[in-house]
C-alpha positions as a printed NumPy array, in Angstrom:
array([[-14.531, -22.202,  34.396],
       [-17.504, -24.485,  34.107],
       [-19.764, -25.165,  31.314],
       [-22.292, -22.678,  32.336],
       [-20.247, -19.682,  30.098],
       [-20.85 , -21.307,  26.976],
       [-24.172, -21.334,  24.805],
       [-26.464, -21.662,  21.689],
       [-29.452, -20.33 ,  20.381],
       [-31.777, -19.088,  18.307],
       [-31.231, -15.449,  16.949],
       [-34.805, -13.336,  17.836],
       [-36.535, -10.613,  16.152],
       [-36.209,  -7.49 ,  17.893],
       [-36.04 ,  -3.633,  17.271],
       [-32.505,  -2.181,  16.442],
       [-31.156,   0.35 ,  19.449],
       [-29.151,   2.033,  16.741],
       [-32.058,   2.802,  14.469],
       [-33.217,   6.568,  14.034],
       [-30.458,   7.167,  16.661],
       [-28.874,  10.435,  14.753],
       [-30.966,  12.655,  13.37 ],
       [-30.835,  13.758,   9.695],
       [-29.92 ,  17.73 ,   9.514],
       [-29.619,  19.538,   6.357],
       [-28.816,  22.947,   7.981],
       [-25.919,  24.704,   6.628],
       [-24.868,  25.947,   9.992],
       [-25.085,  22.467,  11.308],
       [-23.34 ,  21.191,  14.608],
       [-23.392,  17.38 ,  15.119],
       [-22.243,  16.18 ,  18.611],
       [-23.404,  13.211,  17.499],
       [-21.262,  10.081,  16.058],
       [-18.401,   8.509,  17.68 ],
       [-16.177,   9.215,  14.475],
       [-12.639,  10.322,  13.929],
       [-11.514,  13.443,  12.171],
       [-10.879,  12.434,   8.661],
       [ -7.711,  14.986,   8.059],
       [ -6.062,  12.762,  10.547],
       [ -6.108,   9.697,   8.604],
       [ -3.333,   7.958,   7.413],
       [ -4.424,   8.331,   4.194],
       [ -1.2  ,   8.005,   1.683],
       [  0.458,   5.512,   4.126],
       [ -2.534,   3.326,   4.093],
       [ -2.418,   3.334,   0.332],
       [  0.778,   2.442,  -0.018],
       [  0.243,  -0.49 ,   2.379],
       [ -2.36 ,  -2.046,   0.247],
       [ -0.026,  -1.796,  -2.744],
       [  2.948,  -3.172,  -0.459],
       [  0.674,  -5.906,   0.831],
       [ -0.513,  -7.1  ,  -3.033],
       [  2.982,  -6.985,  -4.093],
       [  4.313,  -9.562,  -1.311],
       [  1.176, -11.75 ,  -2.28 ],
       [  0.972, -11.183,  -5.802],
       [ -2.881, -13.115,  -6.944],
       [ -2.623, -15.348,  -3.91 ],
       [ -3.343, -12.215,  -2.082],
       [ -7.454, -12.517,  -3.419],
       [ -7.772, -16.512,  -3.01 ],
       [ -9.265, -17.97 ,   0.17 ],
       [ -7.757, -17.669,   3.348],
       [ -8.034, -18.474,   6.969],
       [-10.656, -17.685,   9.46 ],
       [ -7.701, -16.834,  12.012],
       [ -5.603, -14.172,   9.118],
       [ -2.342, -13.861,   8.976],
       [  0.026, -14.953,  11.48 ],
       [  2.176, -12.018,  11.469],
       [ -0.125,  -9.61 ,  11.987],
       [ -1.587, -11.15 ,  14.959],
       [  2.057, -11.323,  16.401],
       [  2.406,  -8.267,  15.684],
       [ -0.767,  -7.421,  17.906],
       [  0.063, -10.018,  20.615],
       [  3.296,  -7.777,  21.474],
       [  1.653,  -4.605,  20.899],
       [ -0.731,  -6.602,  23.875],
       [  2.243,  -7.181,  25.898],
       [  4.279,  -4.311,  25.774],
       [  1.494,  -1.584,  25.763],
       [ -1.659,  -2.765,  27.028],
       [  0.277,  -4.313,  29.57 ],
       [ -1.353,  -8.255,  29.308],
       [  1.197, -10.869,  30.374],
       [  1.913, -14.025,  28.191],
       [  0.225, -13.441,  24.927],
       [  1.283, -14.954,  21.499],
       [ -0.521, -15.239,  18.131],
       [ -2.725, -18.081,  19.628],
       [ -4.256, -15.62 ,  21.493],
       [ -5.365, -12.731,  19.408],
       [ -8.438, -13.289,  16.78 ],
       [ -8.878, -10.858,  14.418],
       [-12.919,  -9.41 ,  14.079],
       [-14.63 ,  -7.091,  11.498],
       [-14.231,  -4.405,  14.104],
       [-14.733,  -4.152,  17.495],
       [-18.547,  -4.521,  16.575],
       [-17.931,  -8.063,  15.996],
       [-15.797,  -8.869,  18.864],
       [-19.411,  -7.9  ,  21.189],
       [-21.552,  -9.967,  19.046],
       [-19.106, -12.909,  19.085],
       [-18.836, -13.181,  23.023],
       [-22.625, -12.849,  23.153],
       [-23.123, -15.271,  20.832],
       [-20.96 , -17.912,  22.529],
       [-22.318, -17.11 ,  25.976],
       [-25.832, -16.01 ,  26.379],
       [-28.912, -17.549,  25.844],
       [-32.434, -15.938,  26.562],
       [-33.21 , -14.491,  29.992],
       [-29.107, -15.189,  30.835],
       [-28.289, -12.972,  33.369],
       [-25.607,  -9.995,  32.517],
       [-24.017,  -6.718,  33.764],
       [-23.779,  -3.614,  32.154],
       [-22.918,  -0.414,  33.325],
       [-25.002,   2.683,  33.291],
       [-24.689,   4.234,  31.21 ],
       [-23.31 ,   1.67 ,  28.679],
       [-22.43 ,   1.577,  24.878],
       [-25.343,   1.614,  22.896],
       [-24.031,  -0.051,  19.897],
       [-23.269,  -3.296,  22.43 ],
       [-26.344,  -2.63 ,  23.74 ],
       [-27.868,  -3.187,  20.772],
       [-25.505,  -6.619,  19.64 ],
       [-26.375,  -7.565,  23.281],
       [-30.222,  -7.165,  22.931],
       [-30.428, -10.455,  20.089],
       [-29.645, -12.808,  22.339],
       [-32.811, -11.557,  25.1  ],
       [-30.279, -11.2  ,  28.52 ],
       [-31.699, -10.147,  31.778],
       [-29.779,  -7.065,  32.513],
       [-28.643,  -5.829,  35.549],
       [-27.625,  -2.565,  35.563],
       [-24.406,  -1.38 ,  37.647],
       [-24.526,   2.635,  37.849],
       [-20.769,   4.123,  36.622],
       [-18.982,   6.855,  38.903],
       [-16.912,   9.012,  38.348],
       [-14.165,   6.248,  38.389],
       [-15.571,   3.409,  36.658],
       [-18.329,   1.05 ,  37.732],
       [-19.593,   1.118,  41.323],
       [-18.106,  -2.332,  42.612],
       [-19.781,  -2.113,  45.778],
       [-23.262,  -2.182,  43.881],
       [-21.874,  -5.003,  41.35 ],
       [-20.909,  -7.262,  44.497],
       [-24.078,  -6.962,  45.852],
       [-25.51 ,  -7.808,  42.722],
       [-23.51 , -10.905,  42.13 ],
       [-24.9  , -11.699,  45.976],
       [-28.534, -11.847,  45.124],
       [-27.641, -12.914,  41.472],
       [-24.702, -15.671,  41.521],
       [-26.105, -16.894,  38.186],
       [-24.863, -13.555,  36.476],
       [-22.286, -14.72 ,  33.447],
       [-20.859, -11.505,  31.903],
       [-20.13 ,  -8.133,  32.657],
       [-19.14 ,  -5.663,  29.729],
       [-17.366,  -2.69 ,  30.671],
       [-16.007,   0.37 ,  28.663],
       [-12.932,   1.019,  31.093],
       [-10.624,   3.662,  29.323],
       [-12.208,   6.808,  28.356],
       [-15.575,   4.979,  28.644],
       [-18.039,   5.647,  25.699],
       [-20.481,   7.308,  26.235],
       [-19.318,   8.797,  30.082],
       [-15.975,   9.672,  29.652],
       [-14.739,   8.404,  32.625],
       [-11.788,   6.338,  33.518],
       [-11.886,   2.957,  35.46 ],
       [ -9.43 ,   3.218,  38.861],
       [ -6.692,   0.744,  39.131],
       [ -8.27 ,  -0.735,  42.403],
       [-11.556,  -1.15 ,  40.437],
       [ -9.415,  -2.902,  38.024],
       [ -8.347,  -5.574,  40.379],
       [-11.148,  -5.33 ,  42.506],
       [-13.282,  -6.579,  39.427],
       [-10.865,  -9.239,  38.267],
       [-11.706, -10.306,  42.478],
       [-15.195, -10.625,  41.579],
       [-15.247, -12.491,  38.411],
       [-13.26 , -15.571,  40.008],
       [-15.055, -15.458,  42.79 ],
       [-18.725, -15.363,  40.798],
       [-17.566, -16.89 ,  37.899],
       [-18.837, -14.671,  35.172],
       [-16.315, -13.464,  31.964],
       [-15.393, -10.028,  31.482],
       [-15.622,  -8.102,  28.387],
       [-12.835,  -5.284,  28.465],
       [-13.919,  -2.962,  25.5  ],
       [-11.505,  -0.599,  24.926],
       [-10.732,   1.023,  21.439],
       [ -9.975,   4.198,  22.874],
       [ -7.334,   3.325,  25.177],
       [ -4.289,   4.384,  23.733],
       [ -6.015,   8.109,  22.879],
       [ -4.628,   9.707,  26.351],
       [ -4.162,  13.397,  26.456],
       [ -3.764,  14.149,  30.328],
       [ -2.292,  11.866,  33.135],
       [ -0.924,   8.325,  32.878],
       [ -1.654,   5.229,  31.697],
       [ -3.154,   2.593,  33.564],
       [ -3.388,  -1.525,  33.123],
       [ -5.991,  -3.336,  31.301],
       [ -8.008,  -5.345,  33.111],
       [ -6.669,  -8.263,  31.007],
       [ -3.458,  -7.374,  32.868],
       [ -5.071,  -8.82 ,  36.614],
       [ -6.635, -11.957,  34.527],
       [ -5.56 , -15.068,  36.168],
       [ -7.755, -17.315,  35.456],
       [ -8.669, -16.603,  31.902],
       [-12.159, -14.278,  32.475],
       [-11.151, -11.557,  30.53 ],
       [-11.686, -10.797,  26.988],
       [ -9.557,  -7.321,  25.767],
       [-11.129,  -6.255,  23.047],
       [ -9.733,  -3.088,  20.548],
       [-10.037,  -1.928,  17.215],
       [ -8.046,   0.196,  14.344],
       [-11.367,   2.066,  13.668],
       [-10.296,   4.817,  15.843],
       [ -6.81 ,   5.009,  15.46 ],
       [ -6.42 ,   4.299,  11.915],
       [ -9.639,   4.179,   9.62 ],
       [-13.136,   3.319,  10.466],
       [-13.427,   1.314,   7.183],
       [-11.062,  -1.094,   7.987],
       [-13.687,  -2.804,   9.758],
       [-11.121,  -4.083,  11.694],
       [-10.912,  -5.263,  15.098],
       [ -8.757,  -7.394,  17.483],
       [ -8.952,  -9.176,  20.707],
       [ -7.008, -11.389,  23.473],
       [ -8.36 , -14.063,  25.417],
       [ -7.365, -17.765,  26.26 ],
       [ -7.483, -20.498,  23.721],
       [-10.229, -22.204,  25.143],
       [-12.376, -18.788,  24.517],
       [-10.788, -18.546,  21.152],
       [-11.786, -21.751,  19.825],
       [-15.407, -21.046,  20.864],
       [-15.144, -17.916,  18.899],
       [-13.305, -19.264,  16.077],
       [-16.15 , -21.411,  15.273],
       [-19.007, -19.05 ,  15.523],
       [-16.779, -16.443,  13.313],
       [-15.927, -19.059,  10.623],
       [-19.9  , -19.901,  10.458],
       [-20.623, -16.285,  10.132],
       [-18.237, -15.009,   7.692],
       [-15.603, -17.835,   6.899],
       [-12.535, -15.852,   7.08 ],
       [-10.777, -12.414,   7.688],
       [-10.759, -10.365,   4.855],
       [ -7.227, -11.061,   3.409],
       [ -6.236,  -8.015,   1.832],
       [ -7.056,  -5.332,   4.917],
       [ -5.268,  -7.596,   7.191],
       [ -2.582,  -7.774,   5.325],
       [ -2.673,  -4.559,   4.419],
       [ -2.418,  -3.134,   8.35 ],
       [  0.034,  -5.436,   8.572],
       [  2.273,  -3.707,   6.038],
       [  1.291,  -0.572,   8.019],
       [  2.371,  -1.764,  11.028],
       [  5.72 ,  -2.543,   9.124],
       [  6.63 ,   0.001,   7.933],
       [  5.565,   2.9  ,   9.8  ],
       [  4.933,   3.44 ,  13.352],
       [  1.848,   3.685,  15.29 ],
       [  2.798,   5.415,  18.147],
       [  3.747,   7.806,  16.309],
       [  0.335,   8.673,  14.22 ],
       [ -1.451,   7.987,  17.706],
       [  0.834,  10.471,  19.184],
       [ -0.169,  13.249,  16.443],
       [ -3.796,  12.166,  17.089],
       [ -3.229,  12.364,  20.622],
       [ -2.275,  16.401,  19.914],
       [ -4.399,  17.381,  18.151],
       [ -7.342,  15.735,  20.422],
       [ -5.655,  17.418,  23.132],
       [ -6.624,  20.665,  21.912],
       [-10.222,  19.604,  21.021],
       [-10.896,  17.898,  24.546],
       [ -9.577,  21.318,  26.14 ],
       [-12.014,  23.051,  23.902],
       [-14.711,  20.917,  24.94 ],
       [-13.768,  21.332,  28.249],
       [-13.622,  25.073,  28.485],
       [-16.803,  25.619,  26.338],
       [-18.853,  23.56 ,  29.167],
       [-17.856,  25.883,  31.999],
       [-18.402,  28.667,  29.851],
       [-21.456,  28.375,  28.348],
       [-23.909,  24.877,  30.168],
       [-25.977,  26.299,  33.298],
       [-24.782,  26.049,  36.56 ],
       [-27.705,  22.996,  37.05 ],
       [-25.808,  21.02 ,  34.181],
       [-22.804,  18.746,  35.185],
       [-20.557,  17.609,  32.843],
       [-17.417,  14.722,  32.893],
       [-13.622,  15.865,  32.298],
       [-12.371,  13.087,  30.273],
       [ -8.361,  12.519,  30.033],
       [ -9.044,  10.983,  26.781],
       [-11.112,   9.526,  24.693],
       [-13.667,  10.984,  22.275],
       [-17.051,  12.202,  24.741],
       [-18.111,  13.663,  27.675],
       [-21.142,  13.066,  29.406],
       [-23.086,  15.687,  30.54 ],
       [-26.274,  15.419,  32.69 ],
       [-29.028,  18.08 ,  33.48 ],
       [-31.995,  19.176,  35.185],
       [-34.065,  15.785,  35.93 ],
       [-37.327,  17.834,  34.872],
       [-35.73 ,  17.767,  31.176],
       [-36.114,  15.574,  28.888],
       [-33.33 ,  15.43 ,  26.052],
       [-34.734,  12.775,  23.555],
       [-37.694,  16.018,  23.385],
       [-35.309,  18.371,  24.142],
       [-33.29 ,  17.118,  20.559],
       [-35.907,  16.565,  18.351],
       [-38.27 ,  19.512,  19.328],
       [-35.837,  22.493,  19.563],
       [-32.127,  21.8  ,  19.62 ],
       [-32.336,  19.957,  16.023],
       [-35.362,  22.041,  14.185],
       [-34.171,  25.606,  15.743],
       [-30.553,  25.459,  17.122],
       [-29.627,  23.384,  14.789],
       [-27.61 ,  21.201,  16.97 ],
       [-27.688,  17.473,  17.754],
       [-26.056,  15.41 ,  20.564],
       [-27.193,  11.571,  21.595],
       [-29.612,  11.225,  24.62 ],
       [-29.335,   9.368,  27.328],
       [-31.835,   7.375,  27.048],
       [-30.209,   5.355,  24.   ],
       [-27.756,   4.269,  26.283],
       [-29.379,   2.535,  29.369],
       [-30.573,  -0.995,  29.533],
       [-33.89 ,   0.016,  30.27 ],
       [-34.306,   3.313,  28.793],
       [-35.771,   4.784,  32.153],
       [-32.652,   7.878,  32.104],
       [-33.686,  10.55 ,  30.141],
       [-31.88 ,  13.639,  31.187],
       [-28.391,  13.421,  29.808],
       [-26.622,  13.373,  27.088],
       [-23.388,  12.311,  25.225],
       [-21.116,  14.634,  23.171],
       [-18.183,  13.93 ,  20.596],
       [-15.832,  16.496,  20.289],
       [-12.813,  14.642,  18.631],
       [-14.902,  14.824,  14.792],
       [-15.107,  19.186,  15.527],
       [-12.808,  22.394,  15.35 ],
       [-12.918,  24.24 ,  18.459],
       [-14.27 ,  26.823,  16.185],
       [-17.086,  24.75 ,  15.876],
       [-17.663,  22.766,  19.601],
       [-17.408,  26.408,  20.706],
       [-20.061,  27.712,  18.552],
       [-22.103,  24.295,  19.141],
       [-21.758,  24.898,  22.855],
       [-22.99 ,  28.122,  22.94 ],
       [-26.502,  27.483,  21.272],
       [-26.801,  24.026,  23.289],
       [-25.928,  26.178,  26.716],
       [-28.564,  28.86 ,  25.299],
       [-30.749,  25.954,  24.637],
       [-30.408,  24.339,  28.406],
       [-30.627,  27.833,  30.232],
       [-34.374,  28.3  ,  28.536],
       [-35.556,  24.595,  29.19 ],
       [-34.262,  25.278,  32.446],
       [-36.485,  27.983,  32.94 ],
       [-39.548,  26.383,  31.354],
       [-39.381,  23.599,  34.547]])
């Protein structure tokens, strides 16, 4: 890699993507399709408590003094075989895991080290708002790659990279991508690894939903084709454990590491001692794979809900994506409606409903007849109740065009 991927600058003042992007209800009857958030019953709740108390017992006071920007060892070895042995990345020790205040952080970090103003980057469309929004304070040029219905559409990135060679960094949602639901192919997987050596640009693999799988198999990370150290795997325990762990992890060389060492020690000095230690303990003494595997069943049922209550209630006009994991599906409709006006002029005030628009999650803004829908945070009781009024709701706009 040359010198080009690495960069500093000035932090700009500009608006927040995030801002106003759910809208307040205080219906009783209320149906949010909104947030990207876990279903609280689910939580580890006693085991997590007991790991704080296990992991202030083994530190006694030392546990609240000063640490380490990098936390402790033995959680990150933990993670760097967790890397190895199911997110299939070859060669990983502690060295190469850092430990981020979520996954949130891990985004800002790589843009941070890499992109100064008008730096030229990929995202898909649609694309994560919330990186969206880390991505928009360092002023990139984006170029937009349009997502299919398996992954990104690497005939239009190659042709990109063609007329744009200065391009530095993709970001890519590949498993159960938020907010389309889809699932990069294995041959996209490789076929993308292809690209980045050949272009020289990083990759940024962002993928906390990876190991929530309810229907067919597992495929490698992109991490797992890496060969010349391009890819950044990036997770998080927010939705597998607790959002408020604030906790995040990813893999990537040394050299990429050491940049992001120093820009995380500048920003917050260190990794808060007692979580880490405190997932650690977690990761001790119970086992993951077998709370993900509970989550994984009772998501199951959810995503089959969601499923059903699209082909039962959305118009025939309205397409919608079948996700084999995950926590949304994307659905898309008439091009004559609008669903930013669409939420905030009848589904929110009268059906009392509220999904995220499209719009929120392109680059430019310019796509304004879709919308993402969670359906991991409701009963079926309720995404089948929610899916009736939004299907009402589509079949009268639809008439109205």
């Amino acid at each position: 890699m040359d010198n080009k991927l690495f960069a500093t600058r000035v932090q700009p003042e500009v608006p927040s993507r995030l801002a106003g992007l759910f809208p307040v209800m205080d219906y009783d009857d209320a149906i949010k399709f909104t947030a990207g958030a876990p279903a609280e019953p689910l939580f580890p709740t006693a085991a997590m408590k007991q790991a704080y108390l296990d992991a202030m017992a083994q530190e006694g006071d030392h546990t609240f003094q000063y640490h380490t920007v990098a936390g402790p060892v033995e959680l990150r070895e933990r993670l760097a075989e967790r890397a190895m042995s199911r997110m299939q990345i070859e060669n990983v020790t502690a060295e190469n895991v850092m430990l981020t205040a979520g996954g949130q952080q891990g985004i800002d970090l790589v843009a941070k080290a890499l992109l100064n103003k008008g730096d030229a980057m990929v995202v898909e469309a649609p694309t994560y708002v919330g990186a969206l929004s880390a991505f928009d304070m360092y002023e990139p040029t984006y170029f937009e790659v349009e997502l299919q219905s398996d992954g990104l559409n690497v005939d239009q990135l190659e042709d990109t990279l063609k007329a744009h060679p200065e391009i530095k960094l993709l970001y890519t949602v590949a498993d159960f991508h938020n907010p389309g639901g889809v699932t990069m192919s294995l041959a996209k997987r490789q076929r993308l690894v292809e690209l980045a050596n050949q272009y020289n640009f990083i990759i940024l693999e962002d993928t906390p939903y990876r190991d929530l799988r309810y229907t067919g198999e597992s495929l490698p990370s992109i991490k797992h084709f890496d060969t010349e150290g391009r890819v950044i795997f990036l997770s998080s325990f927010s939705k597998v454990l607790m959002p408020t762990l604030r906790t995040g992890w990813l893999v990537a060389s040394t050299e990429i590491i050491d940049q992001l060492y120093k820009l995380k020690e500048a920003a917050d000095l260190e990794v808060p001692n007692l979580t880490a230690s405190a997932i650690n303990q977690f990761l001790a003494n119970n086992s993951l794979d077998e709370h993900i595997a509970k989550l994984n069943q009772e998501y199951r049922i959810r995503q089959q809900a969601m499923i059903e209550a699209i082909e039962r209630e959305l118009p025939d006009s309205a397409t919608a994506t079948k996700p084999e994991g995950g926590f949304f599906t994307w659905v898309t409709v008439d091009e004559a409606i609008n669903t930013t006006d669409l939420l905030y002029n009848e589904a929110t005030p009268n059906q009392h409903i509220a999904y995220v628009p499209s719009k929120n999650f392109y680059a430019y803004k310019d796509h304004t007849n879709g919308m993402r829908l969670n359906f991991t945070g409701l009963t079926p009781e309720q995404i089948a109740d929610g899916m009736h009024r939004l299907g009402q709701l589509l079949k009268n706009a639809a008439e109205l065009v």
